[in-house]
mmCIF file of the N, C-alpha and C atoms, coordinates in Angstrom:
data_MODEL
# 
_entry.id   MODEL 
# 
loop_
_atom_site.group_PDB 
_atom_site.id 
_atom_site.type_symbol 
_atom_site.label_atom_id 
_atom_site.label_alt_id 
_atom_site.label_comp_id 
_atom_site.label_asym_id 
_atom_site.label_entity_id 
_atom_site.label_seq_id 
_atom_site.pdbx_PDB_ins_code 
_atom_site.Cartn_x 
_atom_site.Cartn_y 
_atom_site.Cartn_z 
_atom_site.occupancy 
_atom_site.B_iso_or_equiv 
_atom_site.pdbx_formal_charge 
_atom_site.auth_seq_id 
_atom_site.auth_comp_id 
_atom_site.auth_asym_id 
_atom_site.auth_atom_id 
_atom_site.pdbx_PDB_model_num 
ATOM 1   N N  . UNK A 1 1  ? 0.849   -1.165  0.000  1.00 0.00 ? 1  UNK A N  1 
ATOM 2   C CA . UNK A 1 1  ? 0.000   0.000   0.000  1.00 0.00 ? 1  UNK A CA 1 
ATOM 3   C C  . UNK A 1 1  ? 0.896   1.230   0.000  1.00 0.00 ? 1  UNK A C  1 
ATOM 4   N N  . UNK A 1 2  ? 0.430   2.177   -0.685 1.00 0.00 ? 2  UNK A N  1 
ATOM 5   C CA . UNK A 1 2  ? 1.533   3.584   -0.644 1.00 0.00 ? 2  UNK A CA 1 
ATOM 6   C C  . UNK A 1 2  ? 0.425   4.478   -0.578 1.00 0.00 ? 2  UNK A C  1 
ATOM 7   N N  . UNK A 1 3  ? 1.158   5.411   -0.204 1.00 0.00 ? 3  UNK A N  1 
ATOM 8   C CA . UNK A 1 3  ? 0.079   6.926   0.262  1.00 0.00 ? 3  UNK A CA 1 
ATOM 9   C C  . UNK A 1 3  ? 0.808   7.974   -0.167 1.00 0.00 ? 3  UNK A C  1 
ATOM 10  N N  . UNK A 1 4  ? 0.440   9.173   -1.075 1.00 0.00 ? 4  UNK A N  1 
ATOM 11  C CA . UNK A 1 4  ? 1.169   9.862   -1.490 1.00 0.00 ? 4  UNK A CA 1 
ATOM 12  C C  . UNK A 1 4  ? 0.829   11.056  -0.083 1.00 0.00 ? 4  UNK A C  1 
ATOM 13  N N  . UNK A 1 5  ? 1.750   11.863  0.590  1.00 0.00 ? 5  UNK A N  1 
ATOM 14  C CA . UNK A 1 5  ? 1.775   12.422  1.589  1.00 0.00 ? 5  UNK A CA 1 
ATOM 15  C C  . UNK A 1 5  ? 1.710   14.168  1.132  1.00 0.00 ? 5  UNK A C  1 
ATOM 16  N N  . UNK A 1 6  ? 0.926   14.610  1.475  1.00 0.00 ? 6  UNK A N  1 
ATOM 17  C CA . UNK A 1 6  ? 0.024   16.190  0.833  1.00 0.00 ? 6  UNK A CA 1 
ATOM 18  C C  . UNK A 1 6  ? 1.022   17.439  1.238  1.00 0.00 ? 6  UNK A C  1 
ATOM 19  N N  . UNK A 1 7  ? 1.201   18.116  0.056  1.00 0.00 ? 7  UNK A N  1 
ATOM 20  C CA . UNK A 1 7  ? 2.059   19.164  0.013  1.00 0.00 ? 7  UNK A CA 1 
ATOM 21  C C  . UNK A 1 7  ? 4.106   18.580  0.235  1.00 0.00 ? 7  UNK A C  1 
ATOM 22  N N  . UNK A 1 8  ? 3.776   17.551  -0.805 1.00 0.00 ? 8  UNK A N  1 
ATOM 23  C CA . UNK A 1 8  ? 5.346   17.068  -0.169 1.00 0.00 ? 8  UNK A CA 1 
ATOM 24  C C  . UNK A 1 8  ? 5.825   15.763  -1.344 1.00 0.00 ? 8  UNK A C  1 
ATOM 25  N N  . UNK A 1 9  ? 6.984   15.463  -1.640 1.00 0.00 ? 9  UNK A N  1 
ATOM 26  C CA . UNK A 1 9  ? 7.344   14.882  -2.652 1.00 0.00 ? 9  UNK A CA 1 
ATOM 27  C C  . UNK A 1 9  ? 7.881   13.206  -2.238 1.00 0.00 ? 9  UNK A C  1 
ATOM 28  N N  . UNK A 1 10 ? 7.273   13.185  -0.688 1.00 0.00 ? 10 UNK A N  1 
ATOM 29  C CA . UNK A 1 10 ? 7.870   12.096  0.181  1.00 0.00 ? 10 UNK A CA 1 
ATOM 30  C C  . UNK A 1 10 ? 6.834   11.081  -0.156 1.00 0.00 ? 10 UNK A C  1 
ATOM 31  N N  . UNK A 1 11 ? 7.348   9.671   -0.437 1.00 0.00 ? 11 UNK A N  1 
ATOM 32  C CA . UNK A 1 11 ? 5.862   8.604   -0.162 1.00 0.00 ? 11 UNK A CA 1 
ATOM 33  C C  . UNK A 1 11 ? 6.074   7.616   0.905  1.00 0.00 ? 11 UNK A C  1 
ATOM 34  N N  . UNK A 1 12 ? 5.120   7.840   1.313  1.00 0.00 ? 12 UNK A N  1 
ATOM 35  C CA . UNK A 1 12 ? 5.232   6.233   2.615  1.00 0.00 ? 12 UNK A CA 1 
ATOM 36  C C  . UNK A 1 12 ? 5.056   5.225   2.265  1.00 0.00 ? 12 UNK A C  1 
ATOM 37  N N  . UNK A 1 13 ? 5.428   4.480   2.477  1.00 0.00 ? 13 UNK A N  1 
ATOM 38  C CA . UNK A 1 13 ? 5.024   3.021   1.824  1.00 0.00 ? 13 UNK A CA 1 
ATOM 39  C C  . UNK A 1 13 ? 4.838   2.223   3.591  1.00 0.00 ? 13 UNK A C  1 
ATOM 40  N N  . UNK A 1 14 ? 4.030   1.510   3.806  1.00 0.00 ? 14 UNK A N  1 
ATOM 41  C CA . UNK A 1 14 ? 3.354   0.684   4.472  1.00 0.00 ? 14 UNK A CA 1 
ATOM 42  C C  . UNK A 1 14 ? 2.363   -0.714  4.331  1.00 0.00 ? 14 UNK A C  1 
ATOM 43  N N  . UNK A 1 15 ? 2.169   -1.172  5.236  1.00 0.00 ? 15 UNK A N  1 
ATOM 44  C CA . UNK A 1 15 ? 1.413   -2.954  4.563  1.00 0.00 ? 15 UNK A CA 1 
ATOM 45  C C  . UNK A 1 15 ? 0.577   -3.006  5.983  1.00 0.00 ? 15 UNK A C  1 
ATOM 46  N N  . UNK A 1 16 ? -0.279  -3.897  5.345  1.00 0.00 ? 16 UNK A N  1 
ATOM 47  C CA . UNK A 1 16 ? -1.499  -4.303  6.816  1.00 0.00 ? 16 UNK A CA 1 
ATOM 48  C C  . UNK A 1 16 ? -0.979  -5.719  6.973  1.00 0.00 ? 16 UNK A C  1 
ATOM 49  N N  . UNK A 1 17 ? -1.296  -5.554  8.541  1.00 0.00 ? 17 UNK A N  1 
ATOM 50  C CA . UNK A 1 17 ? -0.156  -6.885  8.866  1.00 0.00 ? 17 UNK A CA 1 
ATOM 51  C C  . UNK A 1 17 ? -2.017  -7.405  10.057 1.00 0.00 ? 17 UNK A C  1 
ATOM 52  N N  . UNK A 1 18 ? -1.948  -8.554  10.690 1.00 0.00 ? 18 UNK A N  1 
ATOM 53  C CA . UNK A 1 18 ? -3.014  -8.986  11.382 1.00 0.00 ? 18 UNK A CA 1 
ATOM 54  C C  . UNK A 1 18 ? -2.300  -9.690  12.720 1.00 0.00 ? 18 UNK A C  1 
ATOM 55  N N  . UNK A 1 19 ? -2.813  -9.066  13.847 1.00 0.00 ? 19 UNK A N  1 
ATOM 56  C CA . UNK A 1 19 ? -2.095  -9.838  14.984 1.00 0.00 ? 19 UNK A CA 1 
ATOM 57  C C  . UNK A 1 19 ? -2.900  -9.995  16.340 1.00 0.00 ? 19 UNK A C  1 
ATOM 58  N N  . UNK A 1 20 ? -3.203  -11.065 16.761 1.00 0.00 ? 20 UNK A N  1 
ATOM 59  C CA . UNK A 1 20 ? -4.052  -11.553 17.895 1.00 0.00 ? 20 UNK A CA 1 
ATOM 60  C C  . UNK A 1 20 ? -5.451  -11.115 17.085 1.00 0.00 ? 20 UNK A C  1 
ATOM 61  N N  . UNK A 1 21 ? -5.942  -11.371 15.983 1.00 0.00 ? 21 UNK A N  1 
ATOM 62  C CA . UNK A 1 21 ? -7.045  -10.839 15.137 1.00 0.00 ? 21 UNK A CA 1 
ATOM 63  C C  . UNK A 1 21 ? -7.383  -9.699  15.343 1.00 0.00 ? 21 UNK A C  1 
ATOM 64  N N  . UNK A 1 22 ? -6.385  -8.590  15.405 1.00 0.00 ? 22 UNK A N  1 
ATOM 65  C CA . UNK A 1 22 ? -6.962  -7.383  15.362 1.00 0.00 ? 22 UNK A CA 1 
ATOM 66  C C  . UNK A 1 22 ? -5.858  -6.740  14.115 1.00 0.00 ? 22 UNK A C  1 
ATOM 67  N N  . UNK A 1 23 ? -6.325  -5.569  12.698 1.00 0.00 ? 23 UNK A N  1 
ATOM 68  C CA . UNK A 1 23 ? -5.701  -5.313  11.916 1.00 0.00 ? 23 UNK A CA 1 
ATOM 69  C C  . UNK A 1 23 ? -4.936  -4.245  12.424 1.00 0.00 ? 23 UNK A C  1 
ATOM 70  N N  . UNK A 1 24 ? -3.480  -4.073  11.820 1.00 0.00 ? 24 UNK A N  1 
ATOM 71  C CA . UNK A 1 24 ? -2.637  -2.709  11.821 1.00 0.00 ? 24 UNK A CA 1 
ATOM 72  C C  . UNK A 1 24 ? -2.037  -2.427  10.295 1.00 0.00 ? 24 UNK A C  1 
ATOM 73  N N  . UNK A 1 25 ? -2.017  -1.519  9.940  1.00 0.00 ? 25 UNK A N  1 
ATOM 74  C CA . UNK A 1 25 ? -1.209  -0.805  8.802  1.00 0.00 ? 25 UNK A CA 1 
ATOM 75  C C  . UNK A 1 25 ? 0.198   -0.181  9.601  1.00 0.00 ? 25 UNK A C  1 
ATOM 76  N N  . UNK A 1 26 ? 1.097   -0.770  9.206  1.00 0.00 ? 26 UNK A N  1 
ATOM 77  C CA . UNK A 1 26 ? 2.580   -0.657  9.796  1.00 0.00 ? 26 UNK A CA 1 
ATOM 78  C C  . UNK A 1 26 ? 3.022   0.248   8.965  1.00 0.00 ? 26 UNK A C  1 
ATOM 79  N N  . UNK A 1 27 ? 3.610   1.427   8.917  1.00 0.00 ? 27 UNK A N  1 
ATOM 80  C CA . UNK A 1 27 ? 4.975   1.958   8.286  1.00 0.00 ? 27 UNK A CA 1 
ATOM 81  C C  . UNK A 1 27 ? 6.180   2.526   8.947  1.00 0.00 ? 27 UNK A C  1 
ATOM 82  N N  . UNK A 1 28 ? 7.090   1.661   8.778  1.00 0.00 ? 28 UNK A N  1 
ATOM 83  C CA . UNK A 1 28 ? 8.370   2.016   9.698  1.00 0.00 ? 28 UNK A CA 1 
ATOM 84  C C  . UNK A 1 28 ? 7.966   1.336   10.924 1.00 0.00 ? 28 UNK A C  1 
ATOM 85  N N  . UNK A 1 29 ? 8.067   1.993   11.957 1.00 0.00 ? 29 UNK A N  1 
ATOM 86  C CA . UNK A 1 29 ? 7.816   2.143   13.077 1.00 0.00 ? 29 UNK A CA 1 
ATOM 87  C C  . UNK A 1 29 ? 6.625   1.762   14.142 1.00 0.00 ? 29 UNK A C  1 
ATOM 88  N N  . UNK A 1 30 ? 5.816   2.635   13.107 1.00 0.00 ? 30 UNK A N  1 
ATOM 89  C CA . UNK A 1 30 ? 4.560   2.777   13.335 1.00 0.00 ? 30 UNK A CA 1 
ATOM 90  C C  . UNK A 1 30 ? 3.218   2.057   13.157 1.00 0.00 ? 30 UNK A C  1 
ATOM 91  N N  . UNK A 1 31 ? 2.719   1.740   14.060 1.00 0.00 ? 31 UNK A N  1 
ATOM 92  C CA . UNK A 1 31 ? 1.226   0.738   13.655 1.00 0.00 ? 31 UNK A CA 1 
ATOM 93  C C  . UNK A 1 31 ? -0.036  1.538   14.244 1.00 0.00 ? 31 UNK A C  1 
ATOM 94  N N  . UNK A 1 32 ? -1.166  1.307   13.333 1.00 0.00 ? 32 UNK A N  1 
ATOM 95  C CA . UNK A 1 32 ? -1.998  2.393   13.489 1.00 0.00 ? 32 UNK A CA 1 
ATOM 96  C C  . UNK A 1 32 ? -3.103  0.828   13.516 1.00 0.00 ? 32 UNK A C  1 
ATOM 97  N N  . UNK A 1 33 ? -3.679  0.484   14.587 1.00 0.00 ? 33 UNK A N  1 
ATOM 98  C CA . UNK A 1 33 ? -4.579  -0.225  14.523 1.00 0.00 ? 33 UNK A CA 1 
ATOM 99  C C  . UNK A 1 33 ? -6.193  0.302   13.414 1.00 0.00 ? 33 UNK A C  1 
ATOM 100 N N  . UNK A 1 34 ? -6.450  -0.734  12.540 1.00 0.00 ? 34 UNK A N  1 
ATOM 101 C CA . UNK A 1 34 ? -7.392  -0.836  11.866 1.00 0.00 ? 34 UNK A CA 1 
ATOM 102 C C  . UNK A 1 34 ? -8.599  -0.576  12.135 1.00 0.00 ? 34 UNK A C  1 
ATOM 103 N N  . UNK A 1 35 ? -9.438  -0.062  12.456 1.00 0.00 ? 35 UNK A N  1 
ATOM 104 C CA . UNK A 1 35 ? -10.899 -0.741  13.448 1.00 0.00 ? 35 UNK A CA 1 
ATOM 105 C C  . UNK A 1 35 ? -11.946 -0.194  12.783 1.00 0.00 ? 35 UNK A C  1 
ATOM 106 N N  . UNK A 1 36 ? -11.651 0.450   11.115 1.00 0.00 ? 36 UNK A N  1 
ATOM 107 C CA . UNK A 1 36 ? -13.122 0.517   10.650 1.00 0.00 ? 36 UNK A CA 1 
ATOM 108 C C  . UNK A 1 36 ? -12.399 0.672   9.231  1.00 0.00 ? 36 UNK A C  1 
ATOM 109 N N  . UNK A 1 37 ? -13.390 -0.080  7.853  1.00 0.00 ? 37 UNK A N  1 
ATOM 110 C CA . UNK A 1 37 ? -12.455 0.236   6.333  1.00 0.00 ? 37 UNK A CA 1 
ATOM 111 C C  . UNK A 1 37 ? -13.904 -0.246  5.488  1.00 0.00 ? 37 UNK A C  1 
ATOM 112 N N  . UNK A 1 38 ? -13.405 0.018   4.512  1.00 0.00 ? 38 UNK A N  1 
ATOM 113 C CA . UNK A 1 38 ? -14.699 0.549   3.759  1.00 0.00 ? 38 UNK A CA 1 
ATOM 114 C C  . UNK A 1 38 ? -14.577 -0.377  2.512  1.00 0.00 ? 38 UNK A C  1 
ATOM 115 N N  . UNK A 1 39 ? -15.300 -0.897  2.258  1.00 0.00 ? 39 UNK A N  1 
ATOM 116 C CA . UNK A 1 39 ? -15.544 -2.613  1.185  1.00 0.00 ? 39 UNK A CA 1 
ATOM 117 C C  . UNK A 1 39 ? -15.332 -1.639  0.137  1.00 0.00 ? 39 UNK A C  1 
ATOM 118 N N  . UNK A 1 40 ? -14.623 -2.736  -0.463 1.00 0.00 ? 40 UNK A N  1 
ATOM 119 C CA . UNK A 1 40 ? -13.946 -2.222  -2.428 1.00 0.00 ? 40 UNK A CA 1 
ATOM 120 C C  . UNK A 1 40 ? -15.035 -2.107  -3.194 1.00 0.00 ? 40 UNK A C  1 
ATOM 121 N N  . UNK A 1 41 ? -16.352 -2.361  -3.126 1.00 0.00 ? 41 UNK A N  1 
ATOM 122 C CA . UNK A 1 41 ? -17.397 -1.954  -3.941 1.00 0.00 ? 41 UNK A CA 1 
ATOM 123 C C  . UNK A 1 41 ? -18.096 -0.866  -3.195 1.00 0.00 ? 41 UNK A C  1 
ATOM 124 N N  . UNK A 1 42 ? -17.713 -0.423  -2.105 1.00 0.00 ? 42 UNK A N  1 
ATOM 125 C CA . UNK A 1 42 ? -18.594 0.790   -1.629 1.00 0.00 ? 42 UNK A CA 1 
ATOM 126 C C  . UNK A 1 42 ? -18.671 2.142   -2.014 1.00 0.00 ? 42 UNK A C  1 
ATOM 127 N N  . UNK A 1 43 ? -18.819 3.288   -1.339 1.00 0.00 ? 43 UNK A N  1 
ATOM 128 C CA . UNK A 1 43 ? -18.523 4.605   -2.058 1.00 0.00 ? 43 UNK A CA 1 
ATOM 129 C C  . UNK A 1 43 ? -17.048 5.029   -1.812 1.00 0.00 ? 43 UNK A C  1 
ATOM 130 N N  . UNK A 1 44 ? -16.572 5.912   -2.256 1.00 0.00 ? 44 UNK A N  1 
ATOM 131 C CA . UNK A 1 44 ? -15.447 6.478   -2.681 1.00 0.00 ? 44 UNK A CA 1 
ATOM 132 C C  . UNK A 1 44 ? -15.739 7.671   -1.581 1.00 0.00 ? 44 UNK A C  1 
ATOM 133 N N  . UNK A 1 45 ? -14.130 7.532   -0.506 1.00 0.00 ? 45 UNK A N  1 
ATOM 134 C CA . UNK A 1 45 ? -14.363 8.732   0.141  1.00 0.00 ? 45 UNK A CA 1 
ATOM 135 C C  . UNK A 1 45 ? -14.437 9.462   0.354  1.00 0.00 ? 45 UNK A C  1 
ATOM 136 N N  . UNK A 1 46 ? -14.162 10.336  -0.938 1.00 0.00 ? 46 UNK A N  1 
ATOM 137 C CA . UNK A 1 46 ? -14.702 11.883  -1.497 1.00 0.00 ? 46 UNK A CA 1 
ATOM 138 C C  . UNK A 1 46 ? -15.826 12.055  -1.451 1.00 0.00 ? 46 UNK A C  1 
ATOM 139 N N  . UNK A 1 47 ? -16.601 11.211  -1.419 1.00 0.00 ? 47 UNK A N  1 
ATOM 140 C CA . UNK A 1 47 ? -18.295 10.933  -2.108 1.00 0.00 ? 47 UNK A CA 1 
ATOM 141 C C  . UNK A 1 47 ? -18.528 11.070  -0.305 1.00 0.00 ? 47 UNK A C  1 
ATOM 142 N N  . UNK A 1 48 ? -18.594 10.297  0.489  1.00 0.00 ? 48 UNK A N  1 
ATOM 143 C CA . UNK A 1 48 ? -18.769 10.602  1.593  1.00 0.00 ? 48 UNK A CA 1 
ATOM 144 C C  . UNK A 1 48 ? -18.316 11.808  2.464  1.00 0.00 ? 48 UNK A C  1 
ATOM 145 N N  . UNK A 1 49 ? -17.315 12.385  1.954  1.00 0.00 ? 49 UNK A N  1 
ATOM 146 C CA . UNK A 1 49 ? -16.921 13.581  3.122  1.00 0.00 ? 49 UNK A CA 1 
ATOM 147 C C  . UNK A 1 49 ? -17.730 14.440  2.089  1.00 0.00 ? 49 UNK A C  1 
ATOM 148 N N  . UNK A 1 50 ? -18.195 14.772  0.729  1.00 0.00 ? 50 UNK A N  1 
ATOM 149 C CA . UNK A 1 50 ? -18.834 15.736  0.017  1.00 0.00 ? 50 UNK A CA 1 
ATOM 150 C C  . UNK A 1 50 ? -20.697 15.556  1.102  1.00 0.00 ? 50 UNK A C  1 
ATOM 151 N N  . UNK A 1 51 ? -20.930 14.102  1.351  1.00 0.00 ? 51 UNK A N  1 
ATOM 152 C CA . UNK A 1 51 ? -21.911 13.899  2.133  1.00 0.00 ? 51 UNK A CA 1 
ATOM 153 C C  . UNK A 1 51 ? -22.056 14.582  3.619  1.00 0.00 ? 51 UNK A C  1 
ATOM 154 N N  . UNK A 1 52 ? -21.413 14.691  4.025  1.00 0.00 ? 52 UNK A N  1 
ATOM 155 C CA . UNK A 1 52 ? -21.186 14.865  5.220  1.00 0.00 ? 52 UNK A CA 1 
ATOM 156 C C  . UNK A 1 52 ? -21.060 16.419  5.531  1.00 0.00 ? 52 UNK A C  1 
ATOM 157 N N  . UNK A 1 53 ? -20.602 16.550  4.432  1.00 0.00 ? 53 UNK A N  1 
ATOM 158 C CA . UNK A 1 53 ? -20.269 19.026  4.370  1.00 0.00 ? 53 UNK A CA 1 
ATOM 159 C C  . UNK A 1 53 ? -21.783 19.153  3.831  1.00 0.00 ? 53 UNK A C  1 
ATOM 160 N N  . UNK A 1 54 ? -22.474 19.034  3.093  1.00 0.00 ? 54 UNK A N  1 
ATOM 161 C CA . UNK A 1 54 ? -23.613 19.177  2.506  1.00 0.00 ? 54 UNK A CA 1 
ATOM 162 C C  . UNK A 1 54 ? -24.417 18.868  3.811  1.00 0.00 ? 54 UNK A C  1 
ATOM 163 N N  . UNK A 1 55 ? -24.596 18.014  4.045  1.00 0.00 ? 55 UNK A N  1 
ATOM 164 C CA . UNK A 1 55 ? -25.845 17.140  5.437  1.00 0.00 ? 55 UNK A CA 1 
ATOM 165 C C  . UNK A 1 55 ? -25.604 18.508  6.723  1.00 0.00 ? 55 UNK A C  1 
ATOM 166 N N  . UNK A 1 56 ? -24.225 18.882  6.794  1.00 0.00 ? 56 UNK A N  1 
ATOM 167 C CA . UNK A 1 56 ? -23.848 19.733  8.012  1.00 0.00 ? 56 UNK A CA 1 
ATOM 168 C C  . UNK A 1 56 ? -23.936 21.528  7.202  1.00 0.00 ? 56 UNK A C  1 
ATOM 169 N N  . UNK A 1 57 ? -24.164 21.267  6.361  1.00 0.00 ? 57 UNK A N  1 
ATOM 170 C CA . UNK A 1 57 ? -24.449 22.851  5.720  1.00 0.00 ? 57 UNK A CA 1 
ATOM 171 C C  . UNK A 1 57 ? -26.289 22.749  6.028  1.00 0.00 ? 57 UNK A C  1 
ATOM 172 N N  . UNK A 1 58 ? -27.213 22.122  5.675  1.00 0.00 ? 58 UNK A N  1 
ATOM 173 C CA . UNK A 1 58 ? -28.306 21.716  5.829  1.00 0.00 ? 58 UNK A CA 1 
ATOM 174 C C  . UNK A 1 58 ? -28.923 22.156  6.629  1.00 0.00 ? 58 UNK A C  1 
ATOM 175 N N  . UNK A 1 59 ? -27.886 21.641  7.889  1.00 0.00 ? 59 UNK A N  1 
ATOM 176 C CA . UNK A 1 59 ? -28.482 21.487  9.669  1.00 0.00 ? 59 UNK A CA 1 
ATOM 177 C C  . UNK A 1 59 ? -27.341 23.034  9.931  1.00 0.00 ? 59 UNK A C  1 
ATOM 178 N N  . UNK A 1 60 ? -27.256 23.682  9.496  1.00 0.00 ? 60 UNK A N  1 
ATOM 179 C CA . UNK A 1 60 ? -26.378 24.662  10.386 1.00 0.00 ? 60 UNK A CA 1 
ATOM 180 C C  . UNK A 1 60 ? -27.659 25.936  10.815 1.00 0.00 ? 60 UNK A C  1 
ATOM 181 N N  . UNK A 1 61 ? -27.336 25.896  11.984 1.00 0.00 ? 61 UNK A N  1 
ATOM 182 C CA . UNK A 1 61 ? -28.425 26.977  12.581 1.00 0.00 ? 61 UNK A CA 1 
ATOM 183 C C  . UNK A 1 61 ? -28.012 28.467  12.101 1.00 0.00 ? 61 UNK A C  1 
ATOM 184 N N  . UNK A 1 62 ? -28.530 29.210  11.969 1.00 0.00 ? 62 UNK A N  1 
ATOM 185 C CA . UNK A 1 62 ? -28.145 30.445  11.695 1.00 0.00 ? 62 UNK A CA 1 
ATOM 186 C C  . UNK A 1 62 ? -28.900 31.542  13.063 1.00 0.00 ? 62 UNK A C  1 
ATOM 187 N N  . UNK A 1 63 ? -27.521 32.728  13.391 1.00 0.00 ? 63 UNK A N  1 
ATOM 188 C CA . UNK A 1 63 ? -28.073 33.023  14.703 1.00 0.00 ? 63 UNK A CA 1 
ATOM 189 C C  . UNK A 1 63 ? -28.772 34.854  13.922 1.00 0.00 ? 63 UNK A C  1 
# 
């Protein structure tokens, strides 16, 4: 898995590793336990955070 890292020419490279059945994405050092991911046929997470600014523009109270 690689992640291109924002405003910067650096890439991380990292892998999901599984241990005592719980997931981590390792890079270097670092393990970031797994605990929620989103099925390869689902929406695209642009599509959801565009959901989520819209739904909260909606509900914004005005004083």
């Amino acid at each position: 898995m690689t992640e291109r890292i924002h405003d910067s020419n650096q890439t991380a490279k990292g892998h999901v590793i599984t241990e005592d059945g719980k997931q981590y994405f390792v890079c270097g050092k670092n393990y970031i336990e797994v605990s929620e991911h989103f099925p390869q046929k689902g929406r695209k997470l642009n599509d959801l955070i565009e959901d989520v600014i819209l739904h909260t523009a909606d509900n914004r109270r005005t004083a």
